[in-house]
N, C-alpha and C positions, 0 to 999 in steps of 0.2 A: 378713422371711424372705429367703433366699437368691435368686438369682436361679431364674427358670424357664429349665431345658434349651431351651424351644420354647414359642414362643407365635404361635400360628395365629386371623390373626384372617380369621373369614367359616367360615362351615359349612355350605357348600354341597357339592356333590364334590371337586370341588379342596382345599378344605380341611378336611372329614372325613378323606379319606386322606392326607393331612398329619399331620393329629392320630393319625390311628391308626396311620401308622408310624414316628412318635415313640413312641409310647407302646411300641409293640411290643417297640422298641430299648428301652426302660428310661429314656427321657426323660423327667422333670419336666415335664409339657404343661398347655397350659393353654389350650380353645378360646373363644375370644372371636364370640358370635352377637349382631349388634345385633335380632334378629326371632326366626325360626322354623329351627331347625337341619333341613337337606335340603337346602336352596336351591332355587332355580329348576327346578331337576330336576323333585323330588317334586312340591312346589307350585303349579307354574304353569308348566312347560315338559313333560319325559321326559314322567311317568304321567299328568297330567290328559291329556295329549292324545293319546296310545295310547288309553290307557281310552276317550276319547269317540270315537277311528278305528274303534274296534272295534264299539263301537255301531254306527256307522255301514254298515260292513261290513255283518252280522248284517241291519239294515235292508235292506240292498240285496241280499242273497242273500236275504231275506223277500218281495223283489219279483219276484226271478226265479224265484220257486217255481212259478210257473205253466207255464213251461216243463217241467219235470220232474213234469208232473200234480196237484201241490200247487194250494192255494187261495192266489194271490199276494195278498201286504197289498197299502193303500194308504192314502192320509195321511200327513198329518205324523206326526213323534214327538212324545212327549209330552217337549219339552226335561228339564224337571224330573225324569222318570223317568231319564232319562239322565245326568243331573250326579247323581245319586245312585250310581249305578254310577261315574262318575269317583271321587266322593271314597270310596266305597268300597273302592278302589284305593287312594287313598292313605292311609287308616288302617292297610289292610293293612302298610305297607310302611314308615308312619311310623317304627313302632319299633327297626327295623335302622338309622334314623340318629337313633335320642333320644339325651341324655345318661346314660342309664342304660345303653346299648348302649357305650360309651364310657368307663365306669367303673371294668368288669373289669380293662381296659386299660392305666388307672390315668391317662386324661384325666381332668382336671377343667374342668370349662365354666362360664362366664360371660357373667352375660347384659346387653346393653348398648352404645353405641356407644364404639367404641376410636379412642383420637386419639394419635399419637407425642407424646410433651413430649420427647424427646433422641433420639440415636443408637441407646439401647438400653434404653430405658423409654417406657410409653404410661400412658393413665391409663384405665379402666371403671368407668362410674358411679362417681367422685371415688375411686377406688383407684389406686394408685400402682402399679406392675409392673415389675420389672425383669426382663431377656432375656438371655439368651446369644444366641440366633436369634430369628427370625421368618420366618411365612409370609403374606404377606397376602394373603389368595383372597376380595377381596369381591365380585366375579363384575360381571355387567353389568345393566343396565337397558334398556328398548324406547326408543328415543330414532323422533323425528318428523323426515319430509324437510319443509324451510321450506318449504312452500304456503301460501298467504295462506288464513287462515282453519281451516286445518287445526287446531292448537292450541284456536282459541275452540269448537269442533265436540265438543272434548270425547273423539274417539272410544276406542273399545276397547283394548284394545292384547293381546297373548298371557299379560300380568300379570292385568289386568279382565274378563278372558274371561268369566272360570271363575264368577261372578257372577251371569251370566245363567241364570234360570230360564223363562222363555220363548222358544221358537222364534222369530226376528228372521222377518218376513214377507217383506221385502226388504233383503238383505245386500249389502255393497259393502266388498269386500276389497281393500286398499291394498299392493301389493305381492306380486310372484309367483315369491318365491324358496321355498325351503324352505316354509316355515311357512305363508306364506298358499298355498300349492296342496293343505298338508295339511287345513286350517284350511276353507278355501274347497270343497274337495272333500266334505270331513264334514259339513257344514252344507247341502247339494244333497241330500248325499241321506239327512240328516232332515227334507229336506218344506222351506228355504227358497230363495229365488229368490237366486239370486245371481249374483254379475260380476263377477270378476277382474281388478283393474287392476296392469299393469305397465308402466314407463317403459320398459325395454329392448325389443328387440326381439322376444324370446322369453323365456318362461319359464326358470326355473333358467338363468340363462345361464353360469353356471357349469360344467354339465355339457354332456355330448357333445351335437351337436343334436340327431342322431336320437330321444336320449332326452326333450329337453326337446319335439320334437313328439309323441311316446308319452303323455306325460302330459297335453300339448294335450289329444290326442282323448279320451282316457279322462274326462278334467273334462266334455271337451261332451259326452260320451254320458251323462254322469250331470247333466245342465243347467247346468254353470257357463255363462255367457255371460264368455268370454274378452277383453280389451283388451288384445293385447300392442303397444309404440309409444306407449302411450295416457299422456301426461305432464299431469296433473293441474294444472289454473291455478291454483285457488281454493276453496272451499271457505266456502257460502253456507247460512243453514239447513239442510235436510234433502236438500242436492244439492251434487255434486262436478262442478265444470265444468273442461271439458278438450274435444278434437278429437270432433266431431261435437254436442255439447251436454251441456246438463246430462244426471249421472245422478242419480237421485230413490234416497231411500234411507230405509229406518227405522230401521237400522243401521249403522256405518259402524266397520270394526275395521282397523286399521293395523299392517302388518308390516313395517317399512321400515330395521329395523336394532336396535341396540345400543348402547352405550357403556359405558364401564369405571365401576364406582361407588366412586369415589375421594374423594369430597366431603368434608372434615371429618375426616379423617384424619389431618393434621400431618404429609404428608408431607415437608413443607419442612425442619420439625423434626430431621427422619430423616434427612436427604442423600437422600432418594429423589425418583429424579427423575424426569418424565413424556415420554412423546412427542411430537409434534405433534398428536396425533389425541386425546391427552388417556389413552393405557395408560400404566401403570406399566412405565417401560424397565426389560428386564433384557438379560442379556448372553445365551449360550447355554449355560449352567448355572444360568437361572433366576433369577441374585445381580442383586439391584438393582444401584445406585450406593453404597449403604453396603452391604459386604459380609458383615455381619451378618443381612441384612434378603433374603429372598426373598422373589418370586410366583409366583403358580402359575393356572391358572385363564382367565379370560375377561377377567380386569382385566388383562393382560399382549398382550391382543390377537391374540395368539398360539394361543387354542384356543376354540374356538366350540363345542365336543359334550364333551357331558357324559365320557366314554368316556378324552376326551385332557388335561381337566382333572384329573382322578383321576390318569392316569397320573403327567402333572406335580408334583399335590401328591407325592405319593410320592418321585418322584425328589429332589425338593426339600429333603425333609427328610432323605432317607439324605444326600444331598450334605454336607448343612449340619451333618450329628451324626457323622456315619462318614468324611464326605470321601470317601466311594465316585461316583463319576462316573456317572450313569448318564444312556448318550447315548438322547436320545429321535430316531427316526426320522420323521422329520414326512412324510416322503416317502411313507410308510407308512401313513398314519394314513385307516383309512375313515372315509365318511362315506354316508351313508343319508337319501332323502327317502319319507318313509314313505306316499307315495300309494299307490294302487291302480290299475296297480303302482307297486311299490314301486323308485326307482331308487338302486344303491349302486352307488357310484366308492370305488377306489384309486389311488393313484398321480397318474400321466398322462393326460390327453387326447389323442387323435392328434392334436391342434395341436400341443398343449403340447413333446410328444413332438418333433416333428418339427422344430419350431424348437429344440431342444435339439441333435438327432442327423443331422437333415435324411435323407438320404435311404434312412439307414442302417435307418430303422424301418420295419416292417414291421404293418399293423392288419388282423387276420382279426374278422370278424362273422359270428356264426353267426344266424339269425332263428329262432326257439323253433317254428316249427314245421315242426322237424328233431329236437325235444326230448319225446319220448315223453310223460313227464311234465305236459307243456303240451297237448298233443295229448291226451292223455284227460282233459285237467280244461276243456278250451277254450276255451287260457290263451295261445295261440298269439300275441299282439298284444305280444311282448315279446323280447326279445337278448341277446346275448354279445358284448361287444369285448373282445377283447384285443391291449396295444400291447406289441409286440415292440420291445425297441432291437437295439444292437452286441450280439451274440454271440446272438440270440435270447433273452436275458433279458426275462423279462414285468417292463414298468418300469410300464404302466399297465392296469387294465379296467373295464368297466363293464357292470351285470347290468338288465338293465330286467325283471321280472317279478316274481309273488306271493314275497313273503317273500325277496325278493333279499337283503335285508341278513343272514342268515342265508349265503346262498351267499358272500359278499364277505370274510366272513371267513378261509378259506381262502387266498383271492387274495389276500388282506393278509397270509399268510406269506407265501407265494412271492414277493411282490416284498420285502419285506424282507429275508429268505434269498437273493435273487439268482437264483431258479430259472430256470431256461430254460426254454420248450415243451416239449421233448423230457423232459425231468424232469419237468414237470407232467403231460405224456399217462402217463408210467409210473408212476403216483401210480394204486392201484384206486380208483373212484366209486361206490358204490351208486345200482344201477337200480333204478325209473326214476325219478330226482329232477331238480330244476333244475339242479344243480350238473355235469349232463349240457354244460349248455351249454360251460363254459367248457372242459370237458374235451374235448370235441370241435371247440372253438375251437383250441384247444393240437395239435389231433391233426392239422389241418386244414395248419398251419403246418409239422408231421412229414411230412407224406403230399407237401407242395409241396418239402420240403426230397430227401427220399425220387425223387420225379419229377426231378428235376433230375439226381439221382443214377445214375438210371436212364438218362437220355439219353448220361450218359459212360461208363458199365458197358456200354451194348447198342452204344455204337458201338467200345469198347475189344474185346467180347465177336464182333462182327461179324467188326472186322480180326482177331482171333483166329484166328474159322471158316476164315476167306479165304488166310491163312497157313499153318494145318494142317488143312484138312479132317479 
């Protein structure tokens, strides 16, 4: 047969929306899944661990019913009750990424591992294939920091999770980035003991501090026992030993990273070529080294959330069938840690910011209880940054409260768009929601801009008087 327009191998998000704006365009596509089409997302990342936050949640407003005259629970959760509600979730949801969702489209799917044999042929399950393009989105895997004994330990990882039908008695969570504060938080407060280990100094150290201590407190108010600093030696039977002694564990679940899952693929075959860190290099249009051949995804190292690998597959494919350029703003690109609260960044950092622009930037905070919304739900333990650069453009913010990731979206136009404060305060908000915050963050920066204004209008406005009575 002819060759295929497109063949996208991985079907995860990055390369479902690959395959599906192939298909859309009238491409000859052909998705290539060596497992279970969704990827990581559906399976073992996005939905299982929403679905189980949510439990969680629910648990935990079930404990403070007492306060509001209700008969508060108490106990553990029944774990097993609760992964039924996970995969529940994801049956739901399965079907918007089967191959039969894919069909109308005029994908056709293959199932199997795909290896390049040329520049522009691979082979699936001993089938021969040949390509005009390609997308390769085989997304990442949990990869282990080298600790002596970590490996033989066996433990968890955010893949094997989802397995457990019992509530762990005592947890020991490896890493306190993203995943393990969500991870580590949900698990507290279905009823197990848990400790948070982090090498860094503080949690999410990626994000603003202030937020990375918001979500401190929040874990220890619901029992995590926190280790930030705490660099793990070794890893011994049923104990992780590091600064202060062993800790004893019945569980033990590692979040310590990723890697691109490239293994067996022929990329050599391909002319595609890797990183040092082991991602599939591409250029800033996605083309590998054979420019035939795109990525898209988590195996590009280039996109860690499901949200910007989607985008990617897409862009990838219009590029590669239409020759349409589509520039992705990475600058732009939010990103959400889904505790309770919940912390979402756009953009900048005030550090980040400031070693960019240095003096020129300008960071208003507003603390949420100045935020209506927060103040009748008493929700007040959470903020508003927003980083002003040159011209009062918002280049970066950060929302720390319930359902932040919802408010961040907005923020993520305005700094794409270029808006300034003054643009953003003139934007109407519905009262009384969180998205008070940032709005009044933006207003904050109008009102100091405004005062300034005022000091050379009243002394302009003075010698005026003085002149002409």
């Amino acid at each position: 047969m002819s060759p295929y327009d497109m063949v996208v191998i991985g079907g995860g998000s990055a390369g479902l929306t690959a395959a599906r704006t192939a298909g859309r365009l009238g491409a000859r596509t052909l998705l290539v899944e060596s497992g279970r089409l969704g990827g990581d997302c559906l399976w073992t990342g996005c939905v299982p661990s929403k679905a189980l936050l949510h439990v969680a949640a629910e648990t935990a407003a079930a404990r403070r019913a007492g306060a509001y005259g209700l008969a508060a629970a108490s106990g553990p959760v029944d774990l097993a009750s609760a992964m039924r509600h996970v995969k529940g979730a994801i049956a739901a949801i399965e079907p918007h990424d089967s191959a039969e969702s894919l069909r109308p489209l005029g994908v056709e799917t293959a199932y199997g591992r795909a290896a390049f044999s040329g520049p522009r042929t691979l082979t699936v399950a001993e089938r021969e294939i040949s390509f005009r393009y390609a997308v390769i989105a085989t997304g990442s895997s949990p990869t282990l920091v080298p600790v002596p004994g970590l490996a033989e330990a066996d433990p968890l990882t955010s893949d094997s999770l989802w397995d457990l039908d019992r509530l762990p008695e005592r947890l020991v969570v490896l890493g306190g980035g993203p995943t393990g504060c969500e991870l580590g938080q949900a698990f507290a407060r279905l009823g197990a003991q848990v400790t948070l280990v982090e090498a860094m100094e503080r949690l999410l150290p990626r994000e603003e501090p202030d937020a990375s201590q918001a979500v401190r407190r929040a874990l220890e108010a619901d029992g995590v026992t926190v280790l930030a600093g705490y660099r793990a030696e070794r890893v011994t039977g049923s104990a992780m030993h590091g600064p202060g002694g062993p800790l004893a564990y019945d569980t033990l679940l590692a979040v310590t990273g990723r890697r691109a899952d490239t293994a067996g693929l022929g990329l050599a075959e391909a002319g595609v070529q890797l990183t040092d860190r082991g991602d599939v290099r591409v250029n800033d249009r996605l083309r590998t080294a054979n420019p035939r051949i795109y990525a898209a995804g988590d195996v590009t190292g280039r996109s860690a959330f499901t949200h910007l690998g989607g985008v990617q597959g897409g862009a990838a494919a219009a590029e590669a069938l239409l020759g349409v350029r589509r520039r992705i703003d990475y600058g732009a690109v939010p990103r959400v840690t889904f505790t309770d609260p919940e912390v979402a960044r756009v953009g900048r950092t005030a550090a980040e910011a400031r070693a960019e622009h240095g003096d020129t930037v300008r960071v208003h905070t507003l603390p949420h209880d100045r935020v209506d919304r927060a103040v009748a739900e008493g929700r007040t333990d959470g903020f508003t940054t927003l980083v002003l650069g040159p011209r009062a453009r918002i280049i970066g913010a950060t929302v720390v409260a319930p359902r932040a990731g919802e408010t961040i979206a907005h923020l993520a136009a305005a700094v794409r768009l270029g808006w300034t404060a003054p643009q953003y305060a003139r934007t109407v908000h519905p009262y009384p929601t969180y998205a008070d915050g940032p709005w009044h963050a933006a207003l904050a920066d109008v009102y100091d801009r405004l005062a300034r204004a005022g000091r050379i209008t009243g002394a302009a406005l003075a010698l005026r008087r003085k002149l002409r009575p």
